[in-house]
C-alpha positions as CSV (number, residue, x, y, z in Angstrom):
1,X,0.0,0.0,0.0
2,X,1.3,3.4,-1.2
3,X,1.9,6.4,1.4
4,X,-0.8,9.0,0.3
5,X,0.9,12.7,0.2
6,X,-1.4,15.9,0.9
7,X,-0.4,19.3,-0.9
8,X,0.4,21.6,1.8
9,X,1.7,25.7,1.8
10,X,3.8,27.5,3.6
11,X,4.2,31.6,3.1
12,X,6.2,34.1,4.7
13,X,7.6,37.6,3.4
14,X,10.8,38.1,3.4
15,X,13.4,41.6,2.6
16,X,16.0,40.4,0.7
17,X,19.3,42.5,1.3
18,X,20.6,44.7,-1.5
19,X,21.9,42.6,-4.5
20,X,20.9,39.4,-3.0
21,X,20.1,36.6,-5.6
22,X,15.8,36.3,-5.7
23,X,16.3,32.7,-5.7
24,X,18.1,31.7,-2.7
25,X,15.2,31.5,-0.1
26,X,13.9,28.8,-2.5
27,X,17.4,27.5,-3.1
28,X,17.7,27.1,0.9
29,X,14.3,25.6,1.2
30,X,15.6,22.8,-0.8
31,X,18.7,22.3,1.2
32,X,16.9,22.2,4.0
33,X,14.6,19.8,2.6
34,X,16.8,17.6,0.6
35,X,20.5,18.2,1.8
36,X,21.5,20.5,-1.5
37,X,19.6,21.9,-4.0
38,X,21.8,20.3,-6.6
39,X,20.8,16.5,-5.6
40,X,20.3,13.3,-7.1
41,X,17.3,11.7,-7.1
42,X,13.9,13.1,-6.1
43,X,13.2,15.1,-3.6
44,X,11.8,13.1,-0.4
45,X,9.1,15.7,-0.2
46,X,8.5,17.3,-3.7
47,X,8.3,20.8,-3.1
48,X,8.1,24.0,-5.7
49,X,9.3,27.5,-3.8
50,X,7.4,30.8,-5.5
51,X,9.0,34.2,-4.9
52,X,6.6,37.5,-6.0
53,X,8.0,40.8,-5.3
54,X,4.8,42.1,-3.4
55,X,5.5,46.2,-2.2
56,X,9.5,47.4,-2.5
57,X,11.8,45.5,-1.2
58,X,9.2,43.1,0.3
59,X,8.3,39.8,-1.4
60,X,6.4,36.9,-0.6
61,X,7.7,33.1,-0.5
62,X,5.1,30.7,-0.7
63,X,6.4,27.1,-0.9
64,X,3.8,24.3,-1.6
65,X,5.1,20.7,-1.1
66,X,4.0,17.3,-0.9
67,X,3.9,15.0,2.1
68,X,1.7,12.3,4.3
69,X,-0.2,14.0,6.5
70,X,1.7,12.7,9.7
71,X,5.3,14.2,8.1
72,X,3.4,18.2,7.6
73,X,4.7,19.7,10.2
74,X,8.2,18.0,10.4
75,X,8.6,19.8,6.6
76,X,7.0,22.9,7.7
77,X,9.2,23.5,10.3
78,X,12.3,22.5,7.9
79,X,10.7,25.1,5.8
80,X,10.7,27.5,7.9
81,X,13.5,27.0,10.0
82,X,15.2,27.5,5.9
83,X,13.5,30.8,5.7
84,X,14.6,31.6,9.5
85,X,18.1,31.4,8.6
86,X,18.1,34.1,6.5
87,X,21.0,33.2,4.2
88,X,22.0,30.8,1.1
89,X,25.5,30.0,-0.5
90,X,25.1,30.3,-4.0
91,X,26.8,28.2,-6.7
92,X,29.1,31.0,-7.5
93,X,30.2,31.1,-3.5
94,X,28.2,34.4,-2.9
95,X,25.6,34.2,-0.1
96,X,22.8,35.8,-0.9
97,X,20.7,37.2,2.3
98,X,17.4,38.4,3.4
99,X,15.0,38.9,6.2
100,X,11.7,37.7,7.4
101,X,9.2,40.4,7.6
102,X,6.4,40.5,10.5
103,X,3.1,38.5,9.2
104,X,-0.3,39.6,8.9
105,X,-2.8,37.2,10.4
């Protein structure tokens, strides 16, 4: 009998600091969830990581991912423990940062 997986989404806004590369946040998500974002293999909970520049220098991360029910908050904390962190290594060795911003309810 196959696992069933549930789509699940987690959102935060984030500042990312002057010339930071837009894609790290999702580039750490992956690391976070998968151990690099350059892996082999699929990812053991498939995830996609949106980034939408939403008011200045403001944008909003919204990362929707795949898992059974009883692993959802295991990855949402990996998630956001990613986002927490507040900083990626790029490919090219610059680290690309940014901050989360306070959430509306």
């Amino acid at each position: 009998m196959s696992k069933r997986t549930f789509a699940h989404q987690v959102r935060h806004r984030i500042v990312l600091a002057s010339g930071a590369d837009s894609r790290a946040p999702g580039g750490a998500v992956t690391v976070a969830l998968c151990g690099h974002w350059d892996h082999e293999g699929p990812c053991p909970w498939p995830h996609h990581t949106a980034i939408e520049a939403s008011d200045g220098a403001s944008h909003e991360v919204t990362v929707r991912f795949d898992a059974p029910e009883q692993e959802r908050e295991q990855v949402s904390a990996l998630i956001d423990g990613a986002l927490q962190k507040g900083e990626q290594e790029g490919s090219d060795g610059q680290i690309s940062s940014w901050a989360l911003s306070p959430t509306q309810p």
